[in-house]
N, C-alpha and C positions, 0 to 999 in steps of 0.2 A: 320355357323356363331356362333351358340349356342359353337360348341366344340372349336372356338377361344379365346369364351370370357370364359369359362371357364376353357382353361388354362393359360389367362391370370390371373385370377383370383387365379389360383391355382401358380404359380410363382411369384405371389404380397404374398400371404403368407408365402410361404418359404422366403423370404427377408427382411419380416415381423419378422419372428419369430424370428431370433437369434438377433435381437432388442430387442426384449423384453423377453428373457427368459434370456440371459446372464448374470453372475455378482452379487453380492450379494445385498441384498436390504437394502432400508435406513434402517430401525430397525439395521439388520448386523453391517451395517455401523456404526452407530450411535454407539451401543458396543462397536466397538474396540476404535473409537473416544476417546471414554471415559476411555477405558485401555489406549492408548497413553496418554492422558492428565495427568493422575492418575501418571504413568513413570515419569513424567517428571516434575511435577509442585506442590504445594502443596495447591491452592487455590483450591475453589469446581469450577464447571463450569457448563453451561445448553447449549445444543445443541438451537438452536433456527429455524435451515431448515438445511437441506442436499440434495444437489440436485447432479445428476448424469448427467454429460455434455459430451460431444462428442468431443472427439480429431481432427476431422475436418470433413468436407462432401464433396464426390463427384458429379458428376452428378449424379451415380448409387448407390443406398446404399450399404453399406459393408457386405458379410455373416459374417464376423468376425469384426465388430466393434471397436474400439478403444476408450478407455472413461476414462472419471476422475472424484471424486467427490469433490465438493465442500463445506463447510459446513460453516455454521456464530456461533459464539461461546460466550458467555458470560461468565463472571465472578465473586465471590465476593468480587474478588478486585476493581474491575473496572463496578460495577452494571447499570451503564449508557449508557454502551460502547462494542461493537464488535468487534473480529476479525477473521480472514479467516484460518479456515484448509484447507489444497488440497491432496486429498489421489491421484497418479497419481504412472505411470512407468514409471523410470526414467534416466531406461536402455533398454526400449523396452520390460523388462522380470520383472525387480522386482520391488515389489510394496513399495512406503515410503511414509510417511507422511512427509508434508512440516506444518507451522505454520508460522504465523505471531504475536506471541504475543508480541515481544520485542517490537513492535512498542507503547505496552501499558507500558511496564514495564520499560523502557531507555525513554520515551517519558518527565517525568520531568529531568532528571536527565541531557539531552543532551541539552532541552529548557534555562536549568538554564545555563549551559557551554558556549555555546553561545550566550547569553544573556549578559554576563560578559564579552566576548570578546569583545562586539559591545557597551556596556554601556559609556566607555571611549571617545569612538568618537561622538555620537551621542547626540546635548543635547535637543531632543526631544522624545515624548512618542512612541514605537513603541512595535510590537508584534513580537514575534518568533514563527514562525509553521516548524516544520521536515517529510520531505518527502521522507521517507526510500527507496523507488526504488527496494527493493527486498521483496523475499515474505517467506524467511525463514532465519532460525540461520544460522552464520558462523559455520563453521564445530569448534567440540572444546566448546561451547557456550551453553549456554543456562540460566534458574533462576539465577541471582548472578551475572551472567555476567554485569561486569561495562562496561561504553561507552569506554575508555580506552584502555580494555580488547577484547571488540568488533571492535575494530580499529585494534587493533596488527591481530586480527583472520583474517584481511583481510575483514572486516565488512566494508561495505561502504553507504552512506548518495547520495542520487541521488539529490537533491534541500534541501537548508535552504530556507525559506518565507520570510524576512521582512519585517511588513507592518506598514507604518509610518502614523502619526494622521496630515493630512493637510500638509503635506510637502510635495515638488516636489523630488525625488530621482536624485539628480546631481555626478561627480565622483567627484567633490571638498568633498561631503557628504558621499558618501559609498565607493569612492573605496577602501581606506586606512584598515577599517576592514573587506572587503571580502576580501583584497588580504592576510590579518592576518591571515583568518580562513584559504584559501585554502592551506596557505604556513605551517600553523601549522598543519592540516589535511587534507594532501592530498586526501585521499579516499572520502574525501566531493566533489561531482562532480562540483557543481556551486552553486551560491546563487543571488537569486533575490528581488530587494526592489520594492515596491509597494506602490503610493499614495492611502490613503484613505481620503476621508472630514473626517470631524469630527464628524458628525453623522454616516456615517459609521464605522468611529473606534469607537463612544459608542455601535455601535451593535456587534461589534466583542465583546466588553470588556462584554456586556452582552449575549454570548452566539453563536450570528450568526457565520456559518463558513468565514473566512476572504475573501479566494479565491472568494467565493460564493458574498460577498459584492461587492468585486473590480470588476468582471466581471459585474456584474447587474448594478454599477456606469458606467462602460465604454460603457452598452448599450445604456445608455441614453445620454451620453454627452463625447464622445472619445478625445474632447480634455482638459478636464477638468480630465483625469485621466493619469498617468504614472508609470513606473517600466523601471529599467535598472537590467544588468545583467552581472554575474562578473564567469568566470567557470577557470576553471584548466587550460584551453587555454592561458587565459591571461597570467600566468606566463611565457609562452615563449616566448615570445613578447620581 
């Protein structure tokens, strides 16, 4: 009985081991983080976690493992705020760094664009949130890169948010400028308007996340909240 459990024991560590000896460690990581960012950007930046994640699990664990890192990143341009590097393979074999900083740096510039497109139709107070849907640059892209330029690259926008102060979201009311924005940017996939009371949209306007509102208003009273939704589909209609 003794020599079962003691090669069980001894088979739980080989299985063990290449878990945890493989791969280079956060510090490493953390390095090159820092030469890719330096590449590529001109702002300072502070790593803030790096974590080292698992490409999936089996029943059994893997002697060869498959893994990716993840890291949260700050900036001095954007001192409030995070974004996600992902160091992975991307071909089973080579290693690339993906980022998501556009989502800080296109973040007013695309808010303001579409803002202007919906102003015209809309003659009450509403908010714009962009929900990028991907998790790095178009190829081609990067610093400098306008939304424009990010459109032509094949850049694409997964949800626009619109969230309106006390108004019910009807198509007499929004369909006219989603169906503007989808026809003027197609690679926008859909756009959704959202009721908020009016005390919810003064906590957006002072800071809350909007989603984070509308969901917490519809658990308390589902019929007192709404949203319709306008996507690319519709145009063929």
């Amino acid at each position: 009985m003794k020599r079962k459990y003691a090669l069980a024991a001894a088979l739980a560590g080989a299985l063990v081991l290449p878990l945890c000896s493989c791969g280079d460690s956060a510090e490493t990581m953390e390095k090159k983080a820092y030469e890719y960012l330096a590449s590529r950007y001109s702002a300072e930046f502070t790593i803030t976690s790096a974590e080292r994640e698992a490409d999936g699990s089996g029943p059994l664990p893997d002697l060869t493992p498959s893994y990716h890192w993840v890291l949260t990143v700050m900036s001095d341009q954007f001192p409030d705020e995070t974004f996600v590097m992902r160091r992975l393979r991307t071909d089973g074999k080579s290693w690339r760094w993906l980022d998501d900083y556009f989502t800080l740096l296109l973040r007013e510039e695309a808010t303001n664009y579409f803002s202007e497109i919906i102003e015209p139709y809309l003659n009450t107070p509403y908010i714009v949130k962009i929900l990028w849907g991907t998790t790095t640059w178009p190829d081609g892209t990067g610093e400098g890169t306008s939304l424009h330029e990010w459109f032509q690259a094949d850049g694409e926008i997964s949800q626009i948010q619109v969230f309106l102060d006390d108004v019910i979201p009807t198509d007499d009311l929004c369909k006219a400028p989603a169906i503007n924005i989808l026809q003027t940017e197609p690679n926008v996939h859909y756009i959704t308007f959202f009721r908020l009371s009016s005390s919810g949209f003064t906590d957006v306007i002072q800071g809350s996340e909007p989603i984070d509102v509308y969901q917490e208003e519809s658990s308390k009273d589902w019929s007192q909240t709404w949203r319709i939704d306008y996507g690319q589909w519709d145009l063929e209609k």
